[in-house]
C-alpha positions as CSV (number, residue, x, y, z in Angstrom):
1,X,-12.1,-53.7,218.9
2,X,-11.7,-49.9,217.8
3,X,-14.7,-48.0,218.9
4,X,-18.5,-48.3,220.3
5,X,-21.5,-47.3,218.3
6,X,-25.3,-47.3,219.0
7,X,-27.9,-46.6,217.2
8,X,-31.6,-47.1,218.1
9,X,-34.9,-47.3,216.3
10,X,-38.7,-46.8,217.4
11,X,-41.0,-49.8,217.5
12,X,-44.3,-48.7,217.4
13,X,-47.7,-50.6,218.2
14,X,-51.5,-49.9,218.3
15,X,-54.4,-51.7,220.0
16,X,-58.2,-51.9,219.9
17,X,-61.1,-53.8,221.4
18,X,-61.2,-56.0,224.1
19,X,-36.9,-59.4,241.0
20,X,-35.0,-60.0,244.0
21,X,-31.7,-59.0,244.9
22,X,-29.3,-60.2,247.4
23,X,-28.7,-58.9,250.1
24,X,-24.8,-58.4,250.5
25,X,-22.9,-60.7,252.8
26,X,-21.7,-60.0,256.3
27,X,-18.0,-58.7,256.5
28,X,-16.1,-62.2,257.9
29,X,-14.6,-62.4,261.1
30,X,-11.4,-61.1,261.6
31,X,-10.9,-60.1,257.8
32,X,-9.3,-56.9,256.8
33,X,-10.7,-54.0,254.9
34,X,-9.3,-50.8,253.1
35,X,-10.6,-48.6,251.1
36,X,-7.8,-47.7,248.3
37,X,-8.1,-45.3,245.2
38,X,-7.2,-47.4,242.1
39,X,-6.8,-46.6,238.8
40,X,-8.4,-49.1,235.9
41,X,-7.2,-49.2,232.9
42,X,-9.8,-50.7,230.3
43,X,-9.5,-52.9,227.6
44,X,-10.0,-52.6,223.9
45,X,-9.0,-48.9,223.9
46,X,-12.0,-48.3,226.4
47,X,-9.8,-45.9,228.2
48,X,-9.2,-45.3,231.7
49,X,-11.1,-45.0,235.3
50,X,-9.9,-43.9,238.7
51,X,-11.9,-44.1,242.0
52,X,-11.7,-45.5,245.5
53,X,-12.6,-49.6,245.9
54,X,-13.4,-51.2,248.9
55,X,-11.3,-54.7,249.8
56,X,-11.6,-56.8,252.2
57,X,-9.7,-60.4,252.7
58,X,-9.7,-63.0,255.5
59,X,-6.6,-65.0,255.9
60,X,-6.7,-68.4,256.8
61,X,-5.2,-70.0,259.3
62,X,-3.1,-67.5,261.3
63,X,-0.2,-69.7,261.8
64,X,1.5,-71.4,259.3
65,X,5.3,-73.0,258.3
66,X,7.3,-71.3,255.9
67,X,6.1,-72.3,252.6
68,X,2.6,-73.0,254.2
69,X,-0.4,-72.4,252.5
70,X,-2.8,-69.1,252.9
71,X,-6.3,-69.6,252.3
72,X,-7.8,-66.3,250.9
73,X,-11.5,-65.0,251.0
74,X,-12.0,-61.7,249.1
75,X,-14.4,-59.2,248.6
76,X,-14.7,-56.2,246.2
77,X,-16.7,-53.7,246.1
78,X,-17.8,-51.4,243.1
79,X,-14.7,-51.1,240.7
80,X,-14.6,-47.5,239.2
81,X,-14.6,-49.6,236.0
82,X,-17.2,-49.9,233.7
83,X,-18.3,-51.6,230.3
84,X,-19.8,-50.0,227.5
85,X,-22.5,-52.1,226.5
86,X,-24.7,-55.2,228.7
87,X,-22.8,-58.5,228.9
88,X,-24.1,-61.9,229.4
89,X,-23.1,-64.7,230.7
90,X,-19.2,-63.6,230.6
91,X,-16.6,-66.2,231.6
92,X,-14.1,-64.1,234.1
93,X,-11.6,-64.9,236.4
94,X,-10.9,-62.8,239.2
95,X,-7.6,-62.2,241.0
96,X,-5.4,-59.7,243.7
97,X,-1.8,-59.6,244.2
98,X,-0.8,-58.6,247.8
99,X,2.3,-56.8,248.7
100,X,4.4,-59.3,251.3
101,X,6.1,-57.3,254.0
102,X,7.6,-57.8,257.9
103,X,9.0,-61.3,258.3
104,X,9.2,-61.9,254.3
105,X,9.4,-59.4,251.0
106,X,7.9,-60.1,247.8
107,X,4.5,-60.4,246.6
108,X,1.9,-63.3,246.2
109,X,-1.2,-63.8,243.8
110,X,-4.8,-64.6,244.8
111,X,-6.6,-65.9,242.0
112,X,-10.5,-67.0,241.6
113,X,-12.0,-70.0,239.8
114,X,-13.5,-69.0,236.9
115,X,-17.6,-68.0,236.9
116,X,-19.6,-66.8,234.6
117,X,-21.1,-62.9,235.0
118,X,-23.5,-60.5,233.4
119,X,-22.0,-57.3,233.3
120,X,-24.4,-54.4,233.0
121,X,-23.6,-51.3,231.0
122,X,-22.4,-48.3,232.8
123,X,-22.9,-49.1,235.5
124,X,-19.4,-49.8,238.3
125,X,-18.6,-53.8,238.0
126,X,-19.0,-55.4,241.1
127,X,-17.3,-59.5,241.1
128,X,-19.0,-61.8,243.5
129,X,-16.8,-62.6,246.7
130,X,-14.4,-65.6,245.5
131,X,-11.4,-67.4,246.9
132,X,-7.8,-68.7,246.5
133,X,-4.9,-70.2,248.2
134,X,-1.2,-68.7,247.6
135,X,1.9,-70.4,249.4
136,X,4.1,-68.0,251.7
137,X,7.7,-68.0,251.4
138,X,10.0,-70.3,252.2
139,X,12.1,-68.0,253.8
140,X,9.5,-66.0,255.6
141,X,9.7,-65.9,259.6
142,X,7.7,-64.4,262.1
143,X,4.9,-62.1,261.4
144,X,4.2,-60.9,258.0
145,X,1.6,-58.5,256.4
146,X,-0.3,-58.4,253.1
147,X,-1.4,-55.1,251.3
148,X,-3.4,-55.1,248.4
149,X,-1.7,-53.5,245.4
150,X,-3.4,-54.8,242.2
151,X,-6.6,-56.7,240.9
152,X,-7.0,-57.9,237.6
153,X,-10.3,-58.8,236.0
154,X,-9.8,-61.5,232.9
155,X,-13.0,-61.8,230.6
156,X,-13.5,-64.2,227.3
157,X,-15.5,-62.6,225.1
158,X,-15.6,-62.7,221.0
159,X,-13.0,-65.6,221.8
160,X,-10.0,-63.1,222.8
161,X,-9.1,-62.9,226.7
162,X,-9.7,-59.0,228.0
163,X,-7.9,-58.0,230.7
164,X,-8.6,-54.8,233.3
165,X,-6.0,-54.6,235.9
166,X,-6.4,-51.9,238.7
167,X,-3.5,-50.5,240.3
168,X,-3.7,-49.0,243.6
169,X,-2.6,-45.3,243.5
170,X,-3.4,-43.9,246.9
171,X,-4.2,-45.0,250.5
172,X,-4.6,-48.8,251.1
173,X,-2.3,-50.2,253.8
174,X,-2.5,-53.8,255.6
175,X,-5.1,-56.0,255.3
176,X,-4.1,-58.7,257.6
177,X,-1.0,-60.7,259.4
178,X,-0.1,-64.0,259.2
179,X,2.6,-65.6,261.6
180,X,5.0,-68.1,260.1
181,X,6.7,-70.5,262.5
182,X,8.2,-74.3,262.4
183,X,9.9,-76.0,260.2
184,X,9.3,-76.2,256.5
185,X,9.6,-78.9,254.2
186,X,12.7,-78.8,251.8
187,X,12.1,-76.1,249.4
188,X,11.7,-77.4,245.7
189,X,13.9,-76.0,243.0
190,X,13.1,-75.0,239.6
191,X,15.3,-74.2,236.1
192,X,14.2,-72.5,233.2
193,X,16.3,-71.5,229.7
194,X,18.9,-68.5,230.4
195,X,18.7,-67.6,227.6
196,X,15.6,-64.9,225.9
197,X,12.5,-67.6,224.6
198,X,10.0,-67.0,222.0
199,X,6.6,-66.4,222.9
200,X,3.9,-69.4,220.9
201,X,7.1,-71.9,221.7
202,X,7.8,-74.4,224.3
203,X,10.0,-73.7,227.5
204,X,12.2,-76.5,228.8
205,X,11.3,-76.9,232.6
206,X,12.7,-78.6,235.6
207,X,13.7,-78.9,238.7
208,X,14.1,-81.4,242.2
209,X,12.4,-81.5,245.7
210,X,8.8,-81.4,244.5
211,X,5.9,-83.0,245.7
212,X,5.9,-86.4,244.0
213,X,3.2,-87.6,241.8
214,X,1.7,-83.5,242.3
215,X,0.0,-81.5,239.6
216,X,2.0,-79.0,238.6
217,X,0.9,-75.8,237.0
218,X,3.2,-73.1,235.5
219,X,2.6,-69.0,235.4
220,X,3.7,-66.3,234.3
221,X,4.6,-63.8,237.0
222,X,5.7,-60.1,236.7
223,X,9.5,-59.8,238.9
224,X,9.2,-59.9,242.5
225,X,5.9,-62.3,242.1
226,X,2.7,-60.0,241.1
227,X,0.5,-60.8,238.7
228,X,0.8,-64.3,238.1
229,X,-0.8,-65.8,235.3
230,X,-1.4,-69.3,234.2
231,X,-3.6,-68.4,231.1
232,X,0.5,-67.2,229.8
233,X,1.3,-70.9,229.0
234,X,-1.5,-72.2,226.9
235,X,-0.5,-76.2,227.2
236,X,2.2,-77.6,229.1
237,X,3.4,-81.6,229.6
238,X,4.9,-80.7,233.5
239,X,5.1,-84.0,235.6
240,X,6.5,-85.2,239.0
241,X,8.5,-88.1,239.6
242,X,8.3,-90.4,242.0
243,X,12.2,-89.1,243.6
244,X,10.4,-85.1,243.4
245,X,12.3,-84.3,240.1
246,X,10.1,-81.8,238.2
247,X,10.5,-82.5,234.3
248,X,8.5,-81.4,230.6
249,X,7.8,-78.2,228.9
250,X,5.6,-75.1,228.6
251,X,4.3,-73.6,226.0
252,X,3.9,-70.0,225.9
253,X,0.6,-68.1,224.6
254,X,0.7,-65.7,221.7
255,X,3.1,-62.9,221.0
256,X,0.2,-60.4,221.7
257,X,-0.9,-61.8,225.1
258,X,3.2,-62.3,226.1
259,X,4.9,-58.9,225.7
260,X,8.7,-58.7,225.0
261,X,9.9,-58.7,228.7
262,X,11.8,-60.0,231.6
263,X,9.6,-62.1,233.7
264,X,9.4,-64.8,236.2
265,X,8.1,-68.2,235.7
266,X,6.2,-70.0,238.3
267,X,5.3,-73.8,238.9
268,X,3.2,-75.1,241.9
269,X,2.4,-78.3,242.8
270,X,-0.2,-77.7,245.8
271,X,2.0,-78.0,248.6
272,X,5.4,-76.5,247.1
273,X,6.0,-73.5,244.2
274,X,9.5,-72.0,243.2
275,X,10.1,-69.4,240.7
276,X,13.5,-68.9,238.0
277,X,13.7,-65.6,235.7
278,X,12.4,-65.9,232.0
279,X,12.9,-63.6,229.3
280,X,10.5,-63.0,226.7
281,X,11.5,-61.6,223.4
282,X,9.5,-62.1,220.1
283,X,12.4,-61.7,218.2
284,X,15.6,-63.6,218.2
285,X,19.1,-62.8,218.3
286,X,20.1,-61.4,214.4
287,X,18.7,-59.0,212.2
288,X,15.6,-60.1,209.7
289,X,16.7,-61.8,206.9
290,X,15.5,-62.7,203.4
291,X,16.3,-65.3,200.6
292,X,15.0,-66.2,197.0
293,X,14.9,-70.3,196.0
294,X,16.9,-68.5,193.1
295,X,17.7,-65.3,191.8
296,X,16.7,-65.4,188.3
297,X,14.9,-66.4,185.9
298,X,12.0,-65.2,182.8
299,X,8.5,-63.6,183.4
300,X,6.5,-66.2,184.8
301,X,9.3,-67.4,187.1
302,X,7.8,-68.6,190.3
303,X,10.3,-68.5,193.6
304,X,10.1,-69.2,197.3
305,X,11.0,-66.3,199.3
306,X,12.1,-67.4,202.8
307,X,12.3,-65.5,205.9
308,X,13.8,-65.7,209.2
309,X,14.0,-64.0,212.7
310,X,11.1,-62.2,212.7
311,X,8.0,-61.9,214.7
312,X,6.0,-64.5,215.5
313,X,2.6,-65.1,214.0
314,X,2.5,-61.2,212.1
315,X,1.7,-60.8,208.7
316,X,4.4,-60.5,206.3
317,X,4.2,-58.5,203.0
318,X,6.0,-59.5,200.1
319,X,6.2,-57.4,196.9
320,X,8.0,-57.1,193.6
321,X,10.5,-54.1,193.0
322,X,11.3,-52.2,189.7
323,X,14.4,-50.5,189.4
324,X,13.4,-47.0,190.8
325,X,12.2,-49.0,194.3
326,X,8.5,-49.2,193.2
327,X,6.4,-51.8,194.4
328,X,4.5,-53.4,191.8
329,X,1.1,-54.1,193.5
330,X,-0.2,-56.9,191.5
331,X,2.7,-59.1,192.3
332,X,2.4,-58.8,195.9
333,X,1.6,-62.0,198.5
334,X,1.2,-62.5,201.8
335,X,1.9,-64.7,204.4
336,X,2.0,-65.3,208.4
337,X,5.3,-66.0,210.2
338,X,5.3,-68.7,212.2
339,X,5.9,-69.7,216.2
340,X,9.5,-69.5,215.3
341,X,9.5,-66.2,213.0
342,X,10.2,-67.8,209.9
343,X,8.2,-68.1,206.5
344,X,8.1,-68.9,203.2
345,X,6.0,-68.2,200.5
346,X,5.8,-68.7,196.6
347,X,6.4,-65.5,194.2
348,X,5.9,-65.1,190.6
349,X,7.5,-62.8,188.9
350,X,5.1,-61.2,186.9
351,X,6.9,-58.2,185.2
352,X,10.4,-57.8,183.0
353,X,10.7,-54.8,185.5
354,X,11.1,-56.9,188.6
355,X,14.9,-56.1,189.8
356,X,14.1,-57.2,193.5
357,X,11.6,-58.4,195.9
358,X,10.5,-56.8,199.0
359,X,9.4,-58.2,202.3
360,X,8.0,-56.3,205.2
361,X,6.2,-57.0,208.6
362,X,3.0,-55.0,209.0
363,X,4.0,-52.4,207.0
364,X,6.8,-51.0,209.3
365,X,9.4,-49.5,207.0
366,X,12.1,-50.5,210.2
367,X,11.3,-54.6,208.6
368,X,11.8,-54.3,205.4
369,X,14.0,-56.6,203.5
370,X,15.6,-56.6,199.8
371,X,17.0,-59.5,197.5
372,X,17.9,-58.5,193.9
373,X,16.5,-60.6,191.6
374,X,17.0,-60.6,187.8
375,X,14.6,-61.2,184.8
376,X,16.2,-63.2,182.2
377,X,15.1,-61.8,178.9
378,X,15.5,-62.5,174.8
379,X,15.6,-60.4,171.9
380,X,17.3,-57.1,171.0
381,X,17.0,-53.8,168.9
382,X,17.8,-50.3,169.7
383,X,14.8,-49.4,171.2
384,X,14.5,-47.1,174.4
385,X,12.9,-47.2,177.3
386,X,11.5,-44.3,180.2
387,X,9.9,-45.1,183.9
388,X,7.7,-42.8,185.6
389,X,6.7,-43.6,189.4
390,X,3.4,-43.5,190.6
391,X,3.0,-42.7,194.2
392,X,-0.1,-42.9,196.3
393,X,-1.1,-43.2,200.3
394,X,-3.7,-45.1,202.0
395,X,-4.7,-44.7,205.4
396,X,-6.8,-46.6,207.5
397,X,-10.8,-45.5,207.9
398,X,-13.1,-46.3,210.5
399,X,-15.9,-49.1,211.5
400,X,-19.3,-47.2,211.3
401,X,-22.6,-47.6,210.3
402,X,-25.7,-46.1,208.9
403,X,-29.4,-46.9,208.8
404,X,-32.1,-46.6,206.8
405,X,-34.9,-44.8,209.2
406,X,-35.2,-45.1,212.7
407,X,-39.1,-46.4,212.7
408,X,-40.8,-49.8,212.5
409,X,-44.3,-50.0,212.7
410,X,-46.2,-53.2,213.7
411,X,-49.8,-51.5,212.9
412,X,-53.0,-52.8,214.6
413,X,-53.6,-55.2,216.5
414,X,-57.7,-56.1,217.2
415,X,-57.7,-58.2,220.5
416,X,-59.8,-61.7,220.4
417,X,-59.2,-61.6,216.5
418,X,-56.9,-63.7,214.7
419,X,-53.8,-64.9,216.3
420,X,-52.3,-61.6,217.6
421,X,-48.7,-61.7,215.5
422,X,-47.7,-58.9,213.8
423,X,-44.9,-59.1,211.3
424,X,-42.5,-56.3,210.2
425,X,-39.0,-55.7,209.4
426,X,-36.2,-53.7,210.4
427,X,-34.9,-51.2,208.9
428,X,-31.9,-51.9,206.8
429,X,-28.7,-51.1,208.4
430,X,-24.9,-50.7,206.4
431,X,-22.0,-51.0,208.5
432,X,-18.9,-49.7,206.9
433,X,-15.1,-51.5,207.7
434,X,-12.7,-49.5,206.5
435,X,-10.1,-50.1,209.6
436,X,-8.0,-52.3,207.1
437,X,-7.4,-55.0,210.0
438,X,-8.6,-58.3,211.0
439,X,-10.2,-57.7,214.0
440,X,-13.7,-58.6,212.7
441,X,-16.5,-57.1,214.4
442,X,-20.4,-57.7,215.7
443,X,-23.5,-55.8,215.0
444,X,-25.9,-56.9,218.0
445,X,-29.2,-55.4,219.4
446,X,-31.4,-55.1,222.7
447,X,-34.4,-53.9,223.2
448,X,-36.6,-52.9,226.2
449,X,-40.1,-53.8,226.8
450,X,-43.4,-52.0,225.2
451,X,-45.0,-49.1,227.5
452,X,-48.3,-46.7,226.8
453,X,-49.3,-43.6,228.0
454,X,-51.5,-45.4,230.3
455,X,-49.5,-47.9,232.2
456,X,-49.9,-50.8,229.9
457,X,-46.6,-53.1,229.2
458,X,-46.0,-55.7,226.4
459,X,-42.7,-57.3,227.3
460,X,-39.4,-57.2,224.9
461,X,-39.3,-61.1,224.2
462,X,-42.8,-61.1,222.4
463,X,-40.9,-59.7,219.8
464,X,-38.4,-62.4,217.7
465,X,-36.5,-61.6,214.6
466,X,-34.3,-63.6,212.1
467,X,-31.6,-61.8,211.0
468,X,-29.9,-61.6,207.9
469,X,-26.6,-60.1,206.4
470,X,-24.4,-60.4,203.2
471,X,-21.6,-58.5,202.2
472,X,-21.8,-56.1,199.0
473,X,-19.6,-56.3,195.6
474,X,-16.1,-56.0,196.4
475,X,-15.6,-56.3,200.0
476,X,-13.4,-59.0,201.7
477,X,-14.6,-61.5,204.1
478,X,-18.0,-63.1,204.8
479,X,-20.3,-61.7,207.5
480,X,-22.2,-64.4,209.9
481,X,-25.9,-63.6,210.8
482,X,-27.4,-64.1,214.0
483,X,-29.4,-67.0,215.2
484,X,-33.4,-66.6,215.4
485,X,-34.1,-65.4,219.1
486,X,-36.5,-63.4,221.1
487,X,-34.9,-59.8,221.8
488,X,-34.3,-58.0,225.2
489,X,-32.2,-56.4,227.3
490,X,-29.5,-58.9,226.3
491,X,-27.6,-58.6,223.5
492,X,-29.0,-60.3,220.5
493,X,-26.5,-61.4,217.6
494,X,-27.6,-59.4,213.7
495,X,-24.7,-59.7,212.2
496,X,-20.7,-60.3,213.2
497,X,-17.3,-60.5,211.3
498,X,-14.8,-63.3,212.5
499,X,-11.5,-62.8,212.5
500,X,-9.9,-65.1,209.7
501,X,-6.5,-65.6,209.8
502,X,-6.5,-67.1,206.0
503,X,-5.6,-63.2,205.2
504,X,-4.3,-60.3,206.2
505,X,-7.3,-57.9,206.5
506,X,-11.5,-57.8,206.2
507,X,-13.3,-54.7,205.2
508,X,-16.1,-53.6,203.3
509,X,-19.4,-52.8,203.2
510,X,-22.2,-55.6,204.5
511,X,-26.3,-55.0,204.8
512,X,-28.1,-56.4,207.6
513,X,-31.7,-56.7,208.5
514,X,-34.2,-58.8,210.1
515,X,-37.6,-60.0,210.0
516,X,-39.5,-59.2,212.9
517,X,-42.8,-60.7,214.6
518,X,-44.3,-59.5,217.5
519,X,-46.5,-62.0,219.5
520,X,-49.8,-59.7,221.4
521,X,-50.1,-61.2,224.7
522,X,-54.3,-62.0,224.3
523,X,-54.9,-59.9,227.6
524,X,-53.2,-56.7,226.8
525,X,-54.5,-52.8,227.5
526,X,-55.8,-51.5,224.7
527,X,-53.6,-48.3,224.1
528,X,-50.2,-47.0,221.4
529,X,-46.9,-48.9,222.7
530,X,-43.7,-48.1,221.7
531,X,-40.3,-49.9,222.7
532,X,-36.3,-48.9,221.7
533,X,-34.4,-51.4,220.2
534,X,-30.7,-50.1,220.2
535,X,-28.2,-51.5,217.8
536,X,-24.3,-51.8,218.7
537,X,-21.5,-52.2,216.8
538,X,-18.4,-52.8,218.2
């Protein structure tokens, strides 16, 4: 996502003739409660918020054995974060890593189940109270403390996980002590590879003293313990023996949701966790590397250009040369590396001035890649010959959209006569994608209820469109409409372009519009209505 735009239109509508909210819950006995500042930052370039958050967590019980389990209660208040536009129904997972101090260092993770949400716009995000359990060290002994330095927020939404995390810049302190004492159980042991992994691959696990027959589950964990994460492993085949020997692999999410970095990898059973350092890095060991199936051949010739040690899952451009280093555009191809940053693709060599081919990743001159390649020609004469280059640059555009007037008119509606719809349509509306990624986008609407001069109210869902959209000559990509539905102050679905991973980038220029009917409630004021229905495209 690149940018937020509204736009809103006028319904307008004459006539003639004839919630609760909850009260917030009592602060829990014996729970602690600071007020920090914390800094947000947003997601999908959103930008940033800073402001003080209330916290408060009960720890449960107040003695336990090294290596015992912590029951956590939290409770936020307001976040200084925000969201652009009114969210429904948004799966989110909730979590807060605590600073460890006193009788053990280090830092655990409290994370939430996951819930669903609606998230209004503009307004701060408060999450409902939710709970966790996290395991205390080990080692730890004696009395040990927990400050709140992080929460992270995780929302699904257009099918992509969204993360805010909040860091805690300023006050804060202790929000409760928990005493360990006794004897643990034998701690459990985990290994991972030494050596750097690919994210999108799978990561040899194992390990002794484990629960047997448990459940383990593996995260993701920043060094020293913070932000844990299971959604980082995106499948795993973990399993405990019946002699405690932990054994099976995890498989790590995406290149863009695991960053190059050092990290530590977590498994917990329920009863017992350890942790072993993992290093992350998208690219192996070696430089990039191209071959051709061969390297010569007539006009017409079609190779296989392979490629190795590159990025996982980026797009890779591949191009003819001419002797002068040109690209010749209408021989290029394209193709996606995959989990292990290799690729292959077929080329035909479409020119007698081909001398090489060209392969790039995402258009970052630091990629690219030569292998000469001759053309294999006949004939002969003393004939001449003269090259002239052509140069040009294209740089990316912006997603944005116009309509075609900002009015719909129902007309007039005679109460007691006839069956009170009133059809109309709305005005056409362009959007414009001329980002040159594959990020897709959606075009959706709300709208808020009829009012008139007087008082009188017609509410938003007695008006339901079906929306149509189609993409004009030339662009790339096929637009989805939205399903038929009554509007209102939820976001509606007119129009949406899915990522498609079948090719490098969608753009273009797509209509959409809608047919609209408004249903007259029979016992309505007589009176002029008018209600705003606000497009978004983001």
């Amino acid at each position: 996502m690149t940018g937020l735009l509204a736009a809103c239109f006028v319904m307008s509508l004459s006539c003639a003739g004839a919630s609760a909210q909850a009260a917030p819950a009592a602060g829990a006995q014996g729970a602690g409660t600071v007020t920090p500042t914390v800094h947000c930052t947003l997601p999908a370039g959103q930008g940033e918020a800073t402001g003080p958050q209330q916290m408060t967590v009960e720890l449960s019980p107040a003695v336990v054995a090294p290596g015992g389990k912590v029951h956590a209660k939290v409770t936020l208040g307001p976040s200084p974060a925000t969201s652009a536009l009114p969210l429904e129904d948004v799966p989110t997972i909730p979590s807060i890593d605590l600073a460890v101090s006193g009788g053990a260092t280090g830092t655990v993770t409290v994370r939430g189940a996951e819930f669903t949400m609606d998230i209004p716009s503009g307004t701060p995000i408060e999450l409902p109270p939710y709970e966790g359990d996290f395991l205390v060290p080990a080692n730890a002994s004696g009395d040990i403390s927990f400050a709140p330095v992080r929460t992270l927020t995780q929302t699904k939404v257009l099918g992509s996980v969204f993360e805010t995390p909040c860091d805690v810049v300023d006050g804060g302190g202790s929000i409760g002590t928990v005493t360990v004492q006794g004897t643990g159980s034998e701690p459990a042991t985990l290994s991972a590879p030494a050596d750097p992994v690919r994210p999108n691959t799978a990561v040899t696990l194992g390990g002794s003293g484990w629960t047997p027959g448990g459940a383990p589950v593996p995260s993701l964990c920043a060094v020293g313990g913070g932000g844990c994460d299971p959604l980082k492993f995106r499948s795993h085949t973990l399993t405990i023996g019946g002699d405690g020997t932990l054994s099976g692999t995890a498989t790590l999410a995406e290149a863009g949701a695991v960053p190059d970095g050092t990290y530590e990898v977590k498994v917990n059973d329920g009863t017992k966790e350890a942790t072993a350092p993992l290093t992350v890095r998208a690219v192996a060991a070696g430089d990039r590397e191209i071959s051709l199936s061969r390297s010569s051949g007539p006009v017409g010739s079609v190779i296989t250009v392979n490629g190795k040690n590159y990025n996982p899952d980026r797009w890779i451009n591949v191009i003819g040369l001419d002797a002068s280093g040109t690209g010749l555009d209408d021989s290029a191809v394209y193709v996606k590396s995959g989990p292990d940053g290799t690729f292959a693709v077929e080329f035909t060599v479409v020119s007698e001035a081909v001398v090489a081919v060209q392969a790039d990743e995402g258009n970052d001159p630091a990629t690219v890649r030569t292998a000469p390649f001759t053309v294999s020609t006949g004939g002969g004469g003393d004939g001449d010959s003269a090259d002239q280059r052509l140069n040009t640059s294209v740089r990316a555009g912006t997603l944005s959209m116009v309509q075609d007037g900002d009015t719909v008119d129902f007309g007039t509606t005679v109460l007691g006569t006839g069956s009170g719809v009133q059809r109309s349509r709305l005005n056409r509306v362009e959007v414009e994608d001329a980002r040159g990624v594959d990020s897709g986008w959606s075009l959706t609407a709300t709208l808020t209820g009829f009012t008139s001069a007087d008082g009188g109210t017609i509410p938003a869902d007695a008006v339901r469109w079906t929306p149509r959209c189609v993409a004009q000559h030339g662009s790339v990509g096929v637009p989805v409409a939205g399903s038929p539905a009554a509007l209102g102050s939820g976001a509606a679905s007119l129009c949406r372009m899915d990522p498609d991973g079948s090719r490098p980038f969608t753009g273009g220029r797509f209509d959409a519009d809608a047919d609209l009917a408004l249903t007259v409630p029979g016992f309505t004021r007589p009176g002029d209505y008018s209600a705003t229905l606000t497009l978004t495209l983001l």
